[in-house]
N, C-alpha and C positions, 0 to 999 in steps of 0.2 A: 396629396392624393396620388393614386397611382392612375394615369392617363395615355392610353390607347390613340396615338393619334395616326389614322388613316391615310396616306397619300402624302409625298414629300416633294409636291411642287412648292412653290413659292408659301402657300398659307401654311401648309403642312409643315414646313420649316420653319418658316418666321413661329409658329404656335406651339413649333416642341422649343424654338428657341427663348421663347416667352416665362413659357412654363416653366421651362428649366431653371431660369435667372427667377422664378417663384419659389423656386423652391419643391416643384413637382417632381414624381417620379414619371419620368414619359417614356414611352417605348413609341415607334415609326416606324409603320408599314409604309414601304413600297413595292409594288409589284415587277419594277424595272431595277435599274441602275439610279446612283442619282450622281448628275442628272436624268431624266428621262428622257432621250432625246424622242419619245412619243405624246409626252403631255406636253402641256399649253406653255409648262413653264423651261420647254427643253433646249427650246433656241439659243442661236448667241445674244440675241440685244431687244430689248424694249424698249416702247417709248414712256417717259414721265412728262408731264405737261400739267402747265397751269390750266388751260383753258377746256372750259366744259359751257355747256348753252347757259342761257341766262336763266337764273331760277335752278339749278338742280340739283346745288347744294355740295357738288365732289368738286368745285372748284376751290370752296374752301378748304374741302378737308386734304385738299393737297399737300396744307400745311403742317397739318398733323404726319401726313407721309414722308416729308421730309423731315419732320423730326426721328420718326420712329429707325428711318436709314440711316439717317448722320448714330444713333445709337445704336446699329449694326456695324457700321462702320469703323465703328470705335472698341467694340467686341471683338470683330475682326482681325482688328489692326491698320485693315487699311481700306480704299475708295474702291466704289466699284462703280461709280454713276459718271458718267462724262459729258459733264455741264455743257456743251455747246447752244445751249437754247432749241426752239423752235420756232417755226413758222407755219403758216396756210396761207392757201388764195382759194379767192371768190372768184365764180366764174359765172353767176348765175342769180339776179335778187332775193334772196329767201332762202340763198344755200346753207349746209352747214360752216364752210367758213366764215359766212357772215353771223350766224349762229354762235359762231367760240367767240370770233370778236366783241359780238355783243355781253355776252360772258365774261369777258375781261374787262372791260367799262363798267359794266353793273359792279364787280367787286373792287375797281381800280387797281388793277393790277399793269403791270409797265406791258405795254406793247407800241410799237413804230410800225406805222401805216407807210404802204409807201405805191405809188404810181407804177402801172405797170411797167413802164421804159426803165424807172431805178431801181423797180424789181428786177428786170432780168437784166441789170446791168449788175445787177448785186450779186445774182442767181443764173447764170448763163444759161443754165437748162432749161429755162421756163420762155414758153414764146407769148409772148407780149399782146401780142392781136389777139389771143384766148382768154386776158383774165381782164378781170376789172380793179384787182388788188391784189396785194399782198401784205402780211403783217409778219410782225418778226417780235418775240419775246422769249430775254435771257432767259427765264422760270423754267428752265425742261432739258430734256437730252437724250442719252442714252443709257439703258441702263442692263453691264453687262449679265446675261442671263446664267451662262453658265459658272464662269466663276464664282458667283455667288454661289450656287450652288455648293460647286465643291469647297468651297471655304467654310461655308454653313455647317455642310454634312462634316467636316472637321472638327470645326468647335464645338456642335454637339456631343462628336465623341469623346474629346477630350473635358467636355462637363458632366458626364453622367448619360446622357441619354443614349439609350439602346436601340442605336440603327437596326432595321432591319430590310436590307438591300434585299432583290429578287423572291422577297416575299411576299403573296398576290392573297389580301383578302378577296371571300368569296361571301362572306355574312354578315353581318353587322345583328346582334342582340339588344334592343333597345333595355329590356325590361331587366337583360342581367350585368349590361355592362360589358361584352363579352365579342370576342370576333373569331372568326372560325376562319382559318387560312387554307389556301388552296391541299397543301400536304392533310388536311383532315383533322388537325392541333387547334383546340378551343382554346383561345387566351383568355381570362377574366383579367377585369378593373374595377376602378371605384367609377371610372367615367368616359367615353368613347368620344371623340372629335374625329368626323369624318369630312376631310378635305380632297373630295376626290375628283376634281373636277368632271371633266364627261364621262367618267364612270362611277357617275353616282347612281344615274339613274340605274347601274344596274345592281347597287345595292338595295335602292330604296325606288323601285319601278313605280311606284303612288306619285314619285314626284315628278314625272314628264307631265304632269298638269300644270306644272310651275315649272319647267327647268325644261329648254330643247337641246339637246346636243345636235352640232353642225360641225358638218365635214371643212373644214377653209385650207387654203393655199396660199405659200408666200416664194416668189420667186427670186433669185439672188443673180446679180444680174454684171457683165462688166460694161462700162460705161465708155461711149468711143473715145478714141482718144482725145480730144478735140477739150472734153468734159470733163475729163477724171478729173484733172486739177479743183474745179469746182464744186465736185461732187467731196473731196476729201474737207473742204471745210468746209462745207453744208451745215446749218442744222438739222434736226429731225423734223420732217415732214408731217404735219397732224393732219391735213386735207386739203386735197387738190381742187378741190370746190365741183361745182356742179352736183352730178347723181352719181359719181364715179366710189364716193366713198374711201376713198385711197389713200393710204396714207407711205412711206418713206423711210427707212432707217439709210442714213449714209455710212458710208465703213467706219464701223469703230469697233475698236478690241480687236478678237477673233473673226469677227461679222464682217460680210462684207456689205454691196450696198441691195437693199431689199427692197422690192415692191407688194403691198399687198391692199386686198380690196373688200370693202364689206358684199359688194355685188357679188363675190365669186366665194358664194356656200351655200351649197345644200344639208337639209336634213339630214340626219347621219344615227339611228337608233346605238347603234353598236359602235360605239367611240375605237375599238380595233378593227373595223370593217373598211374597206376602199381608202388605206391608206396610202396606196401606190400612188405615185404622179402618173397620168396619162398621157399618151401624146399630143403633145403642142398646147399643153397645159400652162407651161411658164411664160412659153407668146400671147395666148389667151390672157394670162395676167397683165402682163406687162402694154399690153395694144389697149388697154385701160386709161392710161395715162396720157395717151393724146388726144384732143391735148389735157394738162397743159404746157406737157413735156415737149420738148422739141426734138426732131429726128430720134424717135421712139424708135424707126426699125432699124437703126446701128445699133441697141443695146442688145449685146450678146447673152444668153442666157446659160447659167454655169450649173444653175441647179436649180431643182423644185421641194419644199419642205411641207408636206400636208400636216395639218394641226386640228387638233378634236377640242372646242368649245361647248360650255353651255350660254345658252342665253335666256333671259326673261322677257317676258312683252312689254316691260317699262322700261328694260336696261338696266334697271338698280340689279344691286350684292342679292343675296337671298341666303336666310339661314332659318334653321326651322329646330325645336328641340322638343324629344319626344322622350319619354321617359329617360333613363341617364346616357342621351344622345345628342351630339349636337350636329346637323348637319349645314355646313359653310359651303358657299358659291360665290367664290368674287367675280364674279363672271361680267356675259354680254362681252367681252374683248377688251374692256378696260382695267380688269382686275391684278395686272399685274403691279403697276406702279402702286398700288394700297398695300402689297404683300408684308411687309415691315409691319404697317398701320394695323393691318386684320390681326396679324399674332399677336401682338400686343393687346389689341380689343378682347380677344378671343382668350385671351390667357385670366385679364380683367374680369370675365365673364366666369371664369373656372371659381374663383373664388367669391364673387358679390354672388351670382347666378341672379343676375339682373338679364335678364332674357328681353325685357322692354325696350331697357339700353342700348343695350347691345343690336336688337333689329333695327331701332331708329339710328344708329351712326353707320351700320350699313348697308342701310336706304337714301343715307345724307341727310336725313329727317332731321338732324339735329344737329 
């Protein structure tokens, strides 16, 4: 078939890359560069992690995620994940750290509980009198953003599929298969896959009844001196426990070390609207983490990176198909590490057009 695929973040690549190895003719709007360093998938690093709450079903399908990588990885030629594990701390009975740990016991999956004293004997940055625990599990890490990226958009070109950089749809044609680019040029297909993360809604405006895009910020930060050393072999941060929502990336790759927060996002209708940093916005992030960070006001602040998400009200993926259209959201803030998993689903789907399936593995339903 000939396939139209919308938006070349993470899903948008992984699904022309999918397609491709199908056997599809795909062509790939993007409205930026790719990478974007505007969309969700523009950054240097994300986090992968085993651990999700008890019951919700992405902690399994983790595993399917790291299949579908190690099989990008292998197209590629080479790794782009950096295994260092992860951690969280509880700071609070009922927090979300204690939340993913109970997540990891429900599936048995390895994690090492450990006393606050031998947590922050472990973890120097963490002050001790603020947490009740900490856990620590290999299953996770970092996972370089951009490179993927430009590695992806390589191998695509070099398999047939027709990048198309600085190309900014403006319409989406359910009924003919069809997308109208900002230049005024209608493309026809057999089939459109739209993967456009916070600018979906402005194709398909019906769907802010499902889908909010939010403004968020992540601050990248130097660490005193005192800390560096520990911060360089950190694992990745999944949550600092309490209400703070925070999670961590430590330097890796190009990335340095990153603080960010689910507390710190507003509604945002126009995913290119207020994406400037404001003043005293990266201290704002960062004055988050104390605790359970310790001497929070030595970390230096070197930049601020604002990012356009959608979210759902349950946090599950959301994919919706309307005449020959599918519209994909690996969203809520955890859709990057499924990126591999979705193309792969989504490519599946091009051919059974099992639409049942397909919603229920990215809802976790199955």
């Amino acid at each position: 078939m000939r396939i139209s695929v919308v938006g070349a973040g993470i899903s948008g690549l992984s699904a022309a890359w999918a397609l491709a190895k199908r056997g599809h003719q795909v062509m790939l709007f993007e409205q930026g560069p790719v990478p974007n360093p505007m969309s969700a998938s523009g950054d240097h690093h994300r986090i992968i992690r085993r651990a999700y709450g008890a019951g919700s079903g992405y902690g399994a399908a983790i595993s399917e995620a790291y299949e579908a990588w190690d099989e990008l990885w292998a197209d590629l030629g080479t790794s782009h994940l950096d295994a260092r594990g992860f951690m969280a701390v509880s700071r609070e009975a009922g927090d979300e750290g204690e939340d993913y740990l109970n997540g990891l016991r429900e599936g048995g999956w390895p994690c090492e509980v450990l006393e606050p004293g031998a947590a922050a004997e472990r973890w120097p940055f963490l002050d001790p009198d603020t947490i009740r625990y900490a856990f620590f599990s290999p299953e996770g890490g970092a996972l370089h953003c951009r490179r993927i990226a430009f590695d992806m958009a390589a191998w695509l070109q070099a398999n047939g599929v027709s990048l198309r950089q600085n190309m900014k749809v403006t319409a989406v044609d359910p009924a003919k298969a069809s997308v109208t680019t900002q230049d005024g040029r209608t493309i026809e297909a057999d089939y459109v896959i739209v993967t456009a993360g916070a600018w979906v809604t402005k194709l398909f405006p019906d769907l802010v009844s499902d889908l909010t895009p939010y403004r968020t910020a992540v601050v990248y930060l130097d660490p005193p001196a005192h800390l560096a050393d520990a911060w360089a072999k950190a694992p990745v941060i999944l949550d600092v426990g309490g209400e703070t929502d925070g999670y961590i990336l430590p330097p890796s790759g190009e990335g340095g070390l990153k603080f960010g927060s689910g507390l710190h996002k507003v509604e945002n209708a126009d995913a290119d609207a207020n994406r400037e940093p404001v003043e005293g916005e990266g201290e704002t992030v960062r004055n988050l983490f104390a605790p359970p960070m310790r001497d929070i006001e030595q970390y230096r602040v070197k930049s601020v990176v604002t990012c356009a998400y959608t979210f759902t009200a349950d946090e599950r993926f959301f994919v919706r198909e309307e005449g020959s259209c599918l519209a994909v959201s690996a969203c809520s803030g955890h859709g990057y590490k499924f990126g591999a998993a979705v193309g792969r689903r989504v490519a599946q789907f091009a051919d059974s057009r099992d639409f049942a399936a397909l919603r229920a593995w990215m809802r976790a339903e199955a």
